[in-house]
C-alpha positions as CSV (number, residue, x, y, z in Angstrom):
1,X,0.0,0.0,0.0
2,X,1.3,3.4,-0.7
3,X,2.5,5.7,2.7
4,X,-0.3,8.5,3.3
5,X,-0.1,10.8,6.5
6,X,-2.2,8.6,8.3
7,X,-0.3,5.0,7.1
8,X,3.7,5.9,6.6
9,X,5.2,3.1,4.1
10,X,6.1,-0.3,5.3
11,X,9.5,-1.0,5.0
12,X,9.3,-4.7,5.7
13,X,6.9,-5.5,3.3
14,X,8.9,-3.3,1.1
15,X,12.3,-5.4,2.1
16,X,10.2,-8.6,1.4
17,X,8.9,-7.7,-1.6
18,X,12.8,-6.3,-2.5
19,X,13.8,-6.4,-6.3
20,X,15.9,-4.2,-8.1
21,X,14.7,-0.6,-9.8
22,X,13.0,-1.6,-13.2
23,X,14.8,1.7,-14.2
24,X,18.9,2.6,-13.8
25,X,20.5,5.7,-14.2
26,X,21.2,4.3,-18.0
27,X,17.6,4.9,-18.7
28,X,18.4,8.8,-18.4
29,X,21.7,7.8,-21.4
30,X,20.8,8.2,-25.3
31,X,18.6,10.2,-27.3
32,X,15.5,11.7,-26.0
33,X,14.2,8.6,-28.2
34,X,15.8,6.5,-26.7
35,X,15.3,7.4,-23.2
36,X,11.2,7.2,-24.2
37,X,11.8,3.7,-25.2
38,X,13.4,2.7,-22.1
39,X,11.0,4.4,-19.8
40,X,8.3,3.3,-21.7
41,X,9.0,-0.3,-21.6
42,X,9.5,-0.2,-18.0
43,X,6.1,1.4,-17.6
44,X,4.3,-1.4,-19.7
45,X,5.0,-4.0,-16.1
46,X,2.8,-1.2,-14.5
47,X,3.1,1.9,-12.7
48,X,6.7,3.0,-11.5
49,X,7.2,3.4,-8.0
50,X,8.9,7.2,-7.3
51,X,10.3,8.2,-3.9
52,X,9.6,12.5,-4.1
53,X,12.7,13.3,-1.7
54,X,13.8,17.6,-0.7
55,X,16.5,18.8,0.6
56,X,17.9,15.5,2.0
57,X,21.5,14.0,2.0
58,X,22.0,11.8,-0.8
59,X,23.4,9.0,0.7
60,X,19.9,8.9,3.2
61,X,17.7,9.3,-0.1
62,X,19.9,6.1,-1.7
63,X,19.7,4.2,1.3
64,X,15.4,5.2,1.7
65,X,15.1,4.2,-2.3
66,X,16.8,0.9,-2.0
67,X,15.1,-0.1,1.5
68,X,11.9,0.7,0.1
69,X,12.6,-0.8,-3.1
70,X,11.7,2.2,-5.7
71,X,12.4,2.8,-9.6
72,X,13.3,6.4,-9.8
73,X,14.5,9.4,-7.6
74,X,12.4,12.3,-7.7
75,X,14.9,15.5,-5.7
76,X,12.1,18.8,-5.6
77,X,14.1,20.8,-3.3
78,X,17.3,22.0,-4.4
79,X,19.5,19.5,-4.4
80,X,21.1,21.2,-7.9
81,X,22.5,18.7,-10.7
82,X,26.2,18.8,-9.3
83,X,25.5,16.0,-7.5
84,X,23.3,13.5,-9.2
85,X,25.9,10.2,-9.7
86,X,25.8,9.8,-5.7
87,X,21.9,8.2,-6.6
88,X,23.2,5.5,-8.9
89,X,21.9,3.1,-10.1
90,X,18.3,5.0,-9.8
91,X,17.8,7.1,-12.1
92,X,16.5,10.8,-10.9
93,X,14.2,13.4,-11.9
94,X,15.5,17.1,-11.0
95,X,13.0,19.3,-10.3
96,X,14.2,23.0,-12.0
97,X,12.4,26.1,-9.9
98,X,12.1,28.2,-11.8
99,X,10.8,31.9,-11.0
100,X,7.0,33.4,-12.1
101,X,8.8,36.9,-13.2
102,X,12.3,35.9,-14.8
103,X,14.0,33.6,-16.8
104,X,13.2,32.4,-20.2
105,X,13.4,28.9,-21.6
106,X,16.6,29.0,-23.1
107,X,17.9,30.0,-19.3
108,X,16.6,27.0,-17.8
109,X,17.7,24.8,-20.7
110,X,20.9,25.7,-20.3
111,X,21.2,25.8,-16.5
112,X,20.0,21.9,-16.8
113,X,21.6,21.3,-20.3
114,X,18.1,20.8,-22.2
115,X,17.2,20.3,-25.8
């Protein structure tokens, strides 16, 4: 059962259930394409199960993703992009905050090295 305020998660039944991310850090490697492929493939077992995680050390994240058994790293505080291969092998989503009054796309893109 997913955590909720009232139920946190259960990391026993998570450590029971324990199998590897469907997902690695690879699955962020290749062509935008290619990186569809991958995460859509993964997707077609089911749903992917996403840790959301701010402003936390990254070795406490890793060690909360693999006890709990998740496919990707979500980071929305800010964690920056400097320090993303200490989550390996999970691949991780980077939340980019960006401001309501400044900065236009091609800023972001290239603080986060977009397309």
């Amino acid at each position: 059962l997913p955590a909720t305020p009232d139920r946190p998660l259960d990391t026993e039944a998570a450590k029971r259930q324990k199998r590897g991310p469907r997902l690695t850090s690879a699955a962020m490697e290749g062509s935008r394409e290619e990186v569809e492929a991958k995460w859509r493939a993964a997707t077609a077992l089911g749903p992917l199960f996403v840790g959301v995680f701010a402003n936390q050390p990254p070795a406490e994240v890793k060690k909360i993703a693999e006890d709990a058994g998740l496919d990707v790293i979500q980071l929305s505080g800010k964690e920056g992009w400097a320090d993303l291969d200490c989550y390996k092998p999970f691949p991780v989503i980077n939340a980019e905050h960006v401001s309501p009054t400044g900065g236009s796309a091609e800023e972001v893109l290239g603080k986060v090295g977009g397309e």
